[in-house]
RODO-2510 file (C-alpha; in nm, 4 decimals, decimal comma):
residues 377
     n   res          X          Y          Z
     1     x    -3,1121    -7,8854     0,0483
     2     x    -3,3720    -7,9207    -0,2217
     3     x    -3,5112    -7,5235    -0,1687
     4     x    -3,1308    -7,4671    -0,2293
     5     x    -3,1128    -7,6492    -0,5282
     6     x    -3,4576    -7,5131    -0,6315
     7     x    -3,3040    -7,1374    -0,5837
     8     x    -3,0125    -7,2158    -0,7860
     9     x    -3,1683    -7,3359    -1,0566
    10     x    -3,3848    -7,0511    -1,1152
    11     x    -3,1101    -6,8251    -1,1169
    12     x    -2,9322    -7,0483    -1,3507
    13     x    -3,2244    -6,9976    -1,5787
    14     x    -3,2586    -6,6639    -1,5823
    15     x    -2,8456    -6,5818    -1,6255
    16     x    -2,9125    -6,7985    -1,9965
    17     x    -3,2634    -6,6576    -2,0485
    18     x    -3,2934    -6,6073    -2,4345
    19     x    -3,5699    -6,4644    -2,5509
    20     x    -3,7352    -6,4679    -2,8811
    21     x    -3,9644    -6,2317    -3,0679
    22     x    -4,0929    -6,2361    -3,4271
    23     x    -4,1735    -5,9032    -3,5859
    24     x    -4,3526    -5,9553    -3,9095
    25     x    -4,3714    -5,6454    -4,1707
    26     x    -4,6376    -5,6507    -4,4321
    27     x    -4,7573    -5,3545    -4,7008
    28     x    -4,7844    -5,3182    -5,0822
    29     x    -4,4427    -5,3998    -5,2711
    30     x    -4,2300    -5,0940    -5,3271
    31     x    -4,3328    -4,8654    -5,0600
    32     x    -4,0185    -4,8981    -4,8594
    33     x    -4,1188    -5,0357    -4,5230
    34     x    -4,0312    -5,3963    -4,5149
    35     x    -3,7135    -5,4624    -4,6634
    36     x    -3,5699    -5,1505    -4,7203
    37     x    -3,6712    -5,0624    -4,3389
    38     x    -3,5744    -5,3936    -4,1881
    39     x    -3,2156    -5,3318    -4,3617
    40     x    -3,1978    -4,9568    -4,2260
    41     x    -3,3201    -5,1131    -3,8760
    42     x    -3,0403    -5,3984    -3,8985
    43     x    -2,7254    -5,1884    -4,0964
    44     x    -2,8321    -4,8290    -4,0066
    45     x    -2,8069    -4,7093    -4,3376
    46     x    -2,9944    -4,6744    -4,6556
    47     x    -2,9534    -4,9898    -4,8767
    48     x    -3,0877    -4,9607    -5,2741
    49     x    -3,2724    -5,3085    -5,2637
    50     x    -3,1115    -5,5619    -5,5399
    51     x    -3,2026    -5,9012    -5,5920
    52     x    -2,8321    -6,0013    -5,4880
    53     x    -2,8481    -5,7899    -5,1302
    54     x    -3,2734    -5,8528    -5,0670
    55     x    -3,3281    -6,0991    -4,7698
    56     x    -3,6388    -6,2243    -4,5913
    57     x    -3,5235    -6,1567    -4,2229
    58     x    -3,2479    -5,9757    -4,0364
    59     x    -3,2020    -6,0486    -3,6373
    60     x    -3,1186    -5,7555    -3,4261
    61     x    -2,9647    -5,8776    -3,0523
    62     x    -2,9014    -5,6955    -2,8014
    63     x    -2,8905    -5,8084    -2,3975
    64     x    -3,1144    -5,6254    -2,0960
    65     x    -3,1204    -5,6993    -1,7441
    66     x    -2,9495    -6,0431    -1,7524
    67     x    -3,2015    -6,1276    -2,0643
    68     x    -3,0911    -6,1740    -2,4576
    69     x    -3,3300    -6,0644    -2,6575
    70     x    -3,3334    -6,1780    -3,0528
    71     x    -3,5602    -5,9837    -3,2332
    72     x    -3,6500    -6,1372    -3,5609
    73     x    -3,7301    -5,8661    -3,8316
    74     x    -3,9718    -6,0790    -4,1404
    75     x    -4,0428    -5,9494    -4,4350
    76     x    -4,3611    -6,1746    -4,4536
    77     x    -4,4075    -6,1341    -4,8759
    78     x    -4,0485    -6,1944    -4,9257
    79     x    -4,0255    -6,5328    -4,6889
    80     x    -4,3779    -6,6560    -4,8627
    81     x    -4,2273    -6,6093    -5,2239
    82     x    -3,8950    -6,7707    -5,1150
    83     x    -3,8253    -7,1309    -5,3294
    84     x    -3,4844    -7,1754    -5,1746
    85     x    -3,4967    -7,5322    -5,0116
    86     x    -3,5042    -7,4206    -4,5982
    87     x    -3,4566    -7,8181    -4,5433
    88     x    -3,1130    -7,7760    -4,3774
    89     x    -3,1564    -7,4413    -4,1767
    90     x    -3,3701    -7,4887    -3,9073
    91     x    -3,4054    -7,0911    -3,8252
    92     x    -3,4982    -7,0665    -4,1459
    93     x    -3,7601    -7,3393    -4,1174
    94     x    -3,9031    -7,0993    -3,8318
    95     x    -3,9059    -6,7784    -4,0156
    96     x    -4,1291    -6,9793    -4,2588
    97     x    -4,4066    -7,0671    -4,0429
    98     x    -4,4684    -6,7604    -3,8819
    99     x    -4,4835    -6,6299    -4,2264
   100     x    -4,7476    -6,8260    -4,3395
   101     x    -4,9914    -6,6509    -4,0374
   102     x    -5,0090    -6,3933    -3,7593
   103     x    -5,0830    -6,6052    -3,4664
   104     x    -4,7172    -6,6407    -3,3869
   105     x    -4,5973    -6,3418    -3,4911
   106     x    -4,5450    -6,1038    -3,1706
   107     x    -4,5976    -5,7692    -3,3086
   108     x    -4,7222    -5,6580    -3,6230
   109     x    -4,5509    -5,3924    -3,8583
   110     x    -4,8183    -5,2716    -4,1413
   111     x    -4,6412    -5,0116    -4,3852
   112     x    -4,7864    -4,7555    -4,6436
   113     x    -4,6164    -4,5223    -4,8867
   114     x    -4,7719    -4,1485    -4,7515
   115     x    -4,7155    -4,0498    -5,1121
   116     x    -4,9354    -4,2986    -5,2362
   117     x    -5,3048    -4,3389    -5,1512
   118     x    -5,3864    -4,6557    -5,2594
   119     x    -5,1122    -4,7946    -5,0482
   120     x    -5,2792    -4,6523    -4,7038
   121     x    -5,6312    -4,8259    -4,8591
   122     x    -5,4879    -5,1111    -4,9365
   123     x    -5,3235    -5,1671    -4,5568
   124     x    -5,6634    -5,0543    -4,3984
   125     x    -5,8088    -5,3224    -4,5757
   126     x    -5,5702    -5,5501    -4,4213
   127     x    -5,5987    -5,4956    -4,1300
   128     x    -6,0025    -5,4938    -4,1044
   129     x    -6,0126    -5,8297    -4,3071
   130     x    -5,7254    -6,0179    -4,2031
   131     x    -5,5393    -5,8814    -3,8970
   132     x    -5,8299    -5,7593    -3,6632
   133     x    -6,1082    -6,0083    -3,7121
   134     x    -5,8548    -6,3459    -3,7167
   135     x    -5,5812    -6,2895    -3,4881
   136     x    -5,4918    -6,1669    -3,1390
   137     x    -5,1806    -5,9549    -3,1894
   138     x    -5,1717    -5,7071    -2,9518
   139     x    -4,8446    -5,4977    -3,0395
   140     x    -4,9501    -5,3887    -3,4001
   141     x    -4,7717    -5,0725    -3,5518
   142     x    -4,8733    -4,8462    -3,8644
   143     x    -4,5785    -4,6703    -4,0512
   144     x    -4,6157    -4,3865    -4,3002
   145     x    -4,2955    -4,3954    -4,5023
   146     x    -4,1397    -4,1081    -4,7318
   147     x    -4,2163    -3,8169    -4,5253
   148     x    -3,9358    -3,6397    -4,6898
   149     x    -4,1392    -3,6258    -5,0027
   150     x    -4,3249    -3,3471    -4,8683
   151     x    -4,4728    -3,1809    -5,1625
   152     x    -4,5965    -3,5642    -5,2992
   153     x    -4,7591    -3,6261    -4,9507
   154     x    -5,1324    -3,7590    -5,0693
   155     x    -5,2076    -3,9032    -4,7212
   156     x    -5,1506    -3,6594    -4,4563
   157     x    -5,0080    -3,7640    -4,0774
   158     x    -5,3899    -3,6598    -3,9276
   159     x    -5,5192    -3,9683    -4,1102
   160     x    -5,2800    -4,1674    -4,0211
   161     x    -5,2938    -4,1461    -3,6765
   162     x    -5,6870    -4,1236    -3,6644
   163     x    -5,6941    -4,4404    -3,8112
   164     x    -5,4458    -4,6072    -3,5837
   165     x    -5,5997    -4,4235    -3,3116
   166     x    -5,9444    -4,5740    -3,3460
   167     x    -5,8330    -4,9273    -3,3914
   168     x    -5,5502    -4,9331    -3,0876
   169     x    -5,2376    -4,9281    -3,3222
   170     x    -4,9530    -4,7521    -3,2634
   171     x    -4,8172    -4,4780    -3,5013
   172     x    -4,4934    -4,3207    -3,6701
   173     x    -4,4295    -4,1315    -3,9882
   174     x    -4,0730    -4,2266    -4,0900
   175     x    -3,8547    -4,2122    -4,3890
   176     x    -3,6301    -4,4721    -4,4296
   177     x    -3,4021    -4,2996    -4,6821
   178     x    -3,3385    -4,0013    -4,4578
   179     x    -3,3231    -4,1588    -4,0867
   180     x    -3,6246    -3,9790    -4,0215
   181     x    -3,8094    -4,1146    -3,6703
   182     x    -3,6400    -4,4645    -3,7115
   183     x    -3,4706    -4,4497    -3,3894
   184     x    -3,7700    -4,3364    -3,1964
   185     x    -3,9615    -4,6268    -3,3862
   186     x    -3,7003    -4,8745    -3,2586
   187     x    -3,6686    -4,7768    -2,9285
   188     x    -4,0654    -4,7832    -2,8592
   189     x    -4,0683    -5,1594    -3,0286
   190     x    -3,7909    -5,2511    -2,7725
   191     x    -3,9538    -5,1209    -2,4874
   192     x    -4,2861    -5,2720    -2,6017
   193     x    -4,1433    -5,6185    -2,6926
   194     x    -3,9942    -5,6571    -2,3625
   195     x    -4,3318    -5,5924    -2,1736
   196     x    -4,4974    -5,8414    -2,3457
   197     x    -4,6789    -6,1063    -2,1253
   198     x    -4,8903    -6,3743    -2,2058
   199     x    -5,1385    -6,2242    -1,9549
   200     x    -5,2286    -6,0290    -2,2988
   201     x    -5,3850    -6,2806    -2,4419
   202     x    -5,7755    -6,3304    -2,4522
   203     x    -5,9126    -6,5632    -2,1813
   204     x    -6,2516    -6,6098    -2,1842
   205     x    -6,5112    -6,7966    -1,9439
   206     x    -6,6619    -6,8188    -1,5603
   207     x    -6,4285    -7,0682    -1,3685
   208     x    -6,6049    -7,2746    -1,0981
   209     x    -6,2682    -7,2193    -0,8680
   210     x    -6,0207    -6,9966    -0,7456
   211     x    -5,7342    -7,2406    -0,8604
   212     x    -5,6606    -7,5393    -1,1023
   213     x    -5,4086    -7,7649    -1,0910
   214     x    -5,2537    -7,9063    -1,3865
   215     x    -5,0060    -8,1628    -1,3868
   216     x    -4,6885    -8,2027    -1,6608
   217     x    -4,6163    -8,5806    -1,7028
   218     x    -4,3814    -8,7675    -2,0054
   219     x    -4,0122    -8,8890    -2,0371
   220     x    -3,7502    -8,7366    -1,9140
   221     x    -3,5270    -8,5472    -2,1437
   222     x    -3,7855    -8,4461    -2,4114
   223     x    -3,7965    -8,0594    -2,3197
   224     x    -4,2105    -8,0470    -2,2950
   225     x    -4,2507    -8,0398    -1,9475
   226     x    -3,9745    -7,8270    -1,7336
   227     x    -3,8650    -7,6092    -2,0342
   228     x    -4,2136    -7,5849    -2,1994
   229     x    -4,3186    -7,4641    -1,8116
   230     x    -4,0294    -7,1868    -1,7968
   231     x    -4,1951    -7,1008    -2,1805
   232     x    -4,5049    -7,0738    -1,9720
   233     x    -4,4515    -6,8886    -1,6515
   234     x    -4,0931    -6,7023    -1,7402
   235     x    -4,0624    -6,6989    -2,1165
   236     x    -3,7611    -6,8392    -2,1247
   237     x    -3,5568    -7,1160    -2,2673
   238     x    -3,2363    -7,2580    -2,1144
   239     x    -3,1474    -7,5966    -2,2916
   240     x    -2,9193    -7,6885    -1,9896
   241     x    -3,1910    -7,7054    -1,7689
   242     x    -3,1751    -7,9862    -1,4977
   243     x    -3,3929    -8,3075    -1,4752
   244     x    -3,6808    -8,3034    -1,2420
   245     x    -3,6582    -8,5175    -0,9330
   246     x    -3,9951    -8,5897    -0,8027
   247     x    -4,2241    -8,3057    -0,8401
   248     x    -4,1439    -7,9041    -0,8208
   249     x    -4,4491    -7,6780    -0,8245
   250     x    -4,4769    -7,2958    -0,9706
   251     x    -4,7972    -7,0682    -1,0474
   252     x    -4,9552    -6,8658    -1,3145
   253     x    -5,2268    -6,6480    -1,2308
   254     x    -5,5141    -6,5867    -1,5497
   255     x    -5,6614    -6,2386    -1,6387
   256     x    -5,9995    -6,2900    -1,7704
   257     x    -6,1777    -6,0264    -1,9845
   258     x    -6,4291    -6,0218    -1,7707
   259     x    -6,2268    -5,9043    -1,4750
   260     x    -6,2172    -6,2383    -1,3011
   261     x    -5,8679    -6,3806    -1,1946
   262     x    -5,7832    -6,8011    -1,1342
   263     x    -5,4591    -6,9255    -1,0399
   264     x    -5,2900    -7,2167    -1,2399
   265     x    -5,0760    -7,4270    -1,0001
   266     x    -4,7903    -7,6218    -1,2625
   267     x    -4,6953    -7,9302    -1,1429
   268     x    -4,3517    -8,0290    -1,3050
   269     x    -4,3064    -8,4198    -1,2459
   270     x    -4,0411    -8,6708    -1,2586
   271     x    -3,9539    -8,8267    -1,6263
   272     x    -3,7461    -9,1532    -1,5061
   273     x    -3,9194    -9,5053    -1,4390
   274     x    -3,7748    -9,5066    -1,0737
   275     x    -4,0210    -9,1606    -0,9848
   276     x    -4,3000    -9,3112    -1,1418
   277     x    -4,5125    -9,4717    -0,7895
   278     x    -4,4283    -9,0948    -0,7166
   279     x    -4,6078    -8,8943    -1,0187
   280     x    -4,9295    -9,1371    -0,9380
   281     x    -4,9345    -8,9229    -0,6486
   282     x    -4,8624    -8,6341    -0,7569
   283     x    -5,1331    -8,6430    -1,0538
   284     x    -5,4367    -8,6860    -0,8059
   285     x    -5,7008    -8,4344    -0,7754
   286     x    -5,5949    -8,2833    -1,0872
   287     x    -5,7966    -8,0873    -1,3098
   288     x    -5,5555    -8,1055    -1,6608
   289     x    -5,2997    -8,3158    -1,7636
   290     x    -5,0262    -8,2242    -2,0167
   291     x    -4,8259    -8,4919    -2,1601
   292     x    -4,5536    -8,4280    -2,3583
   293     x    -4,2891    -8,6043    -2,5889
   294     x    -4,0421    -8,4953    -2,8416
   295     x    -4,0940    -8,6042    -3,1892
   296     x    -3,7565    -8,6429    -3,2732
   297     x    -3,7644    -8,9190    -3,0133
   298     x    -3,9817    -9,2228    -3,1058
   299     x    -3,9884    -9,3747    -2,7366
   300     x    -4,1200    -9,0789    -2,6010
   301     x    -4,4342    -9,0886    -2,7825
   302     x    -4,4575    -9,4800    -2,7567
   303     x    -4,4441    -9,4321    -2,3864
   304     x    -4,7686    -9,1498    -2,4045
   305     x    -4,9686    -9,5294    -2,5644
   306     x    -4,8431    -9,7794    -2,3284
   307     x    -4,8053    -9,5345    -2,0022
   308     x    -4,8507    -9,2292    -1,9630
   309     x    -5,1856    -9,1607    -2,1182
   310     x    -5,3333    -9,4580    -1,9010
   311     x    -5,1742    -9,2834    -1,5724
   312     x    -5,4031    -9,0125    -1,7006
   313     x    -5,7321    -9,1623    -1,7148
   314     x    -5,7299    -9,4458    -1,4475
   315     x    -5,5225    -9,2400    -1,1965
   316     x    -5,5738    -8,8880    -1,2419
   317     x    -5,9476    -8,9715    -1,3833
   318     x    -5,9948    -8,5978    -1,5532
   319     x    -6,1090    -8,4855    -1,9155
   320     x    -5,9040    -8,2469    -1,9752
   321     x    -5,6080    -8,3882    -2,1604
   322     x    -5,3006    -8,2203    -2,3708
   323     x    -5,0956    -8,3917    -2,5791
   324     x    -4,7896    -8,1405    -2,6504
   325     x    -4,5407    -8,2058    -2,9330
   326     x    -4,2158    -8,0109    -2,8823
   327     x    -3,9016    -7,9633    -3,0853
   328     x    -4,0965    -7,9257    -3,4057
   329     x    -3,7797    -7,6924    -3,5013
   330     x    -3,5670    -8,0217    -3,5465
   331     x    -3,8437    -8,1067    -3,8161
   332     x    -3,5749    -8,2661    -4,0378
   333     x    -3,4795    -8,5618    -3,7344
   334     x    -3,8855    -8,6051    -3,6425
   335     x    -3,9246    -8,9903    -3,5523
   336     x    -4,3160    -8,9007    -3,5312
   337     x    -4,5508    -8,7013    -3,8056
   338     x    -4,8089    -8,4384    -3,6894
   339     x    -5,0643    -8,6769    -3,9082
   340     x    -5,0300    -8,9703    -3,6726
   341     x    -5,0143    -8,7481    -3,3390
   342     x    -5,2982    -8,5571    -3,4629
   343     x    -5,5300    -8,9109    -3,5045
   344     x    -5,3783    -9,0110    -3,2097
   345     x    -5,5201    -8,7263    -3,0597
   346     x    -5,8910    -8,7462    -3,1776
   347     x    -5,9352    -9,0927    -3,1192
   348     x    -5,8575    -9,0132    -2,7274
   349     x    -5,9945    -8,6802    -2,7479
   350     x    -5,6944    -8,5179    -2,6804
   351     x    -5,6148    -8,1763    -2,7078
   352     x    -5,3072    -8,1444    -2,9693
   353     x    -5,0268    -7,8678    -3,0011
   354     x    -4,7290    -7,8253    -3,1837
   355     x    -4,4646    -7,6204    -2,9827
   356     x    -4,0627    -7,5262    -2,9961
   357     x    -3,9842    -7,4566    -2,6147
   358     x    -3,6440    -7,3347    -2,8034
   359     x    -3,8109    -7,0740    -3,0327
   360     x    -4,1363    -7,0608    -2,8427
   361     x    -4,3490    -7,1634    -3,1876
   362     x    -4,6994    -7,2278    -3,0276
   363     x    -4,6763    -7,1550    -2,6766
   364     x    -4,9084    -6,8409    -2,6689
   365     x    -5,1388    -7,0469    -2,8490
   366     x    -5,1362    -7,3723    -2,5967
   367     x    -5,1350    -7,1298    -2,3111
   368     x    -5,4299    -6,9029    -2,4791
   369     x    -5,6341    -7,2667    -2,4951
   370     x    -5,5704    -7,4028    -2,1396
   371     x    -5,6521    -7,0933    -1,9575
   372     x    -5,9848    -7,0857    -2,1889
   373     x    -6,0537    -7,4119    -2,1277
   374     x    -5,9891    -7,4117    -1,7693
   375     x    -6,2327    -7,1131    -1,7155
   376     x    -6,4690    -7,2854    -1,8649
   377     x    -6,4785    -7,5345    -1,6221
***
């Protein structure tokens, strides 16, 4: 009965899986490849940019093998220069922290005008100073726009492509104005975006063992344990997803650089006070524990002080320690501040993350610190 309910479940899951991707498009102002191309991308036509018809994203969705995919198209200098108040639209509220960085972006777009040089200097810059020293993006795209303008052309395709050919960037020469290699452009982001893994990301270290076990404890209800976990291991987010009874168990196995593979074995436990002789079990021999609460629920981070960060040390007796605050999308309702979390954190020695299971804010970067931390052990 409970493998039967198990199998259900899953395919529940993936029938609703939704998943999220934010595109961020950067370049000099003017040259026609972030708003001008995220409107051709979104309305498939040419649109004269005006103040009244300029916006800072557009959302393309479209549905694959029993997946939704939302594709979130930023145009990173218009977002950061936005005053509007984003208070009441949570997607909004989104948009604007992935603006303000890279590390939660999921692919890169980096634009120059090929009619003007000091655009394609200006975006190698960019990319040496900010892009390839600070952040691990690895779907990044260069664009040459206005290759119509063939008799203005100052930076020819050649350099172009050597230069995102040496660096691991992939390449187009468009014009927005005239349709010209949008489509192909499109249709290579799709396919890339939906190969993205979070076996991509850098993991560094020489792990003592073959396999780790890491146990998810908090209240029920709070999202930052079974739907964080399907964030984790399926990339997906289904907010109907059931309550765990006792324990259920899934794997991740960890690429390191090095060529070395370890296997993270998830524990997903029990929320409710009835299951709790059962997660003192359950947490034994561990080598991480993740506790979670929602910060738009005060009683779930109450219950991290007077429980479940005491089940951690005196039962589970390990070092390791996350403290994971989800639904920081519903930042208008928070009942607890990232300041007091955050002190919380240091005075335990905690490790502290902000995620959104629902918009998957953060989760490369929690995941891209356990698996480091874990081969380090």
């Amino acid at each position: 009965m409970g493998n039967k309910q198990t199998r259900n479940k899953k395919t529940d899951i993936q029938e609703k899986c939704i998943c999220k991707y934010y595109i961020k498009f950067v370049g000099s102002s003017g040259i026609g490849t972030k708003t001008s191309l995220i409107k051709r991308i979104k309305e498939n036509k040419f649109v004269n940019i005006t103040e009244d018809n300029k916006s800072n994203y557009e959302k393309i969705i479209y549905k694959k093998n029993n997946k939704e995919f939302i594709l979130y198209l930023i145009d990173s200098e218009a977002v950061e220069n936005d005053k509007s108040d984003i208070n009441s639209d949570k997607e909004k509220k989104i948009i604007k922290y992935v603006s303000y960085g890279f590390s939660d972006a999921d692919c890169i777009v980096m634009g120059y005008d090929v009619t003007n040089k000091k655009s394609f200097e200006e975006i190698q810059e960019y990319y040496n100073k900010k892009i390839k020293e600070q952040y691990n993006i690895n779907l990044i795209y260069l664009l040459g726009n206005k290759s119509d303008l063939n008799q203005n052309i100052e930076v020819k395709e050649e350099e172009g492509k050597e230069f995102a050919d040496k660096n691991g960037i992939k390449y187009f020469q468009i014009s927005v104005k005239n349709n010209e290699n949008i489509n192909n452009f499109i249709n290579d982001l799709k396919i890339n975006i939906e190969n993205l893994d979070d076996n991509s990301l850098k993991f560094y270290g020489n792990p003592s063992k073959d396999e780790y076990k890491v146990v998810f404890v908090g209240d029920s209800g709070i999202g930052a344990k079974t739907c964080l976990i399907n964030r984790l291991i399926y990339n997906q987010f289904d907010p109907n997803v059931y309550s765990t009874n006792g324990a259920s168990y899934c794997s991740k196995l960890i690429k390191l650089r090095n060529g070395k593979e370890f296997k993270i074995n998830i524990w997903d436990t029990a929320g409710q006070e009835k299951y709790r002789s059962l997660v003192e079990i359950y947490i034994k021999e561990s080598d991480c524990i993740v506790i979670g609460y929602d910060i738009t629920k005060r009683e779930s981070y109450e219950n991290i002080k007077s429980f479940w960060y005491k089940l951690a040390k005196d039962e589970a007796k390990v070092d390791l320690i996350y403290l994971i605050a989800n639904k920081i999308d519903l930042y208008d309702d928070e009942e607890v501040s990232e300041y007091e979390a955050r002190e919380y954190a240091k005075e335990y020695n905690l490790r502290f993350f902000q995620v959104s299971c629902q918009t998957s804010y953060g989760i490369k970067e929690f995941l891209n610190d356990l698996g480091n931390q874990l081969a380090k052990k």
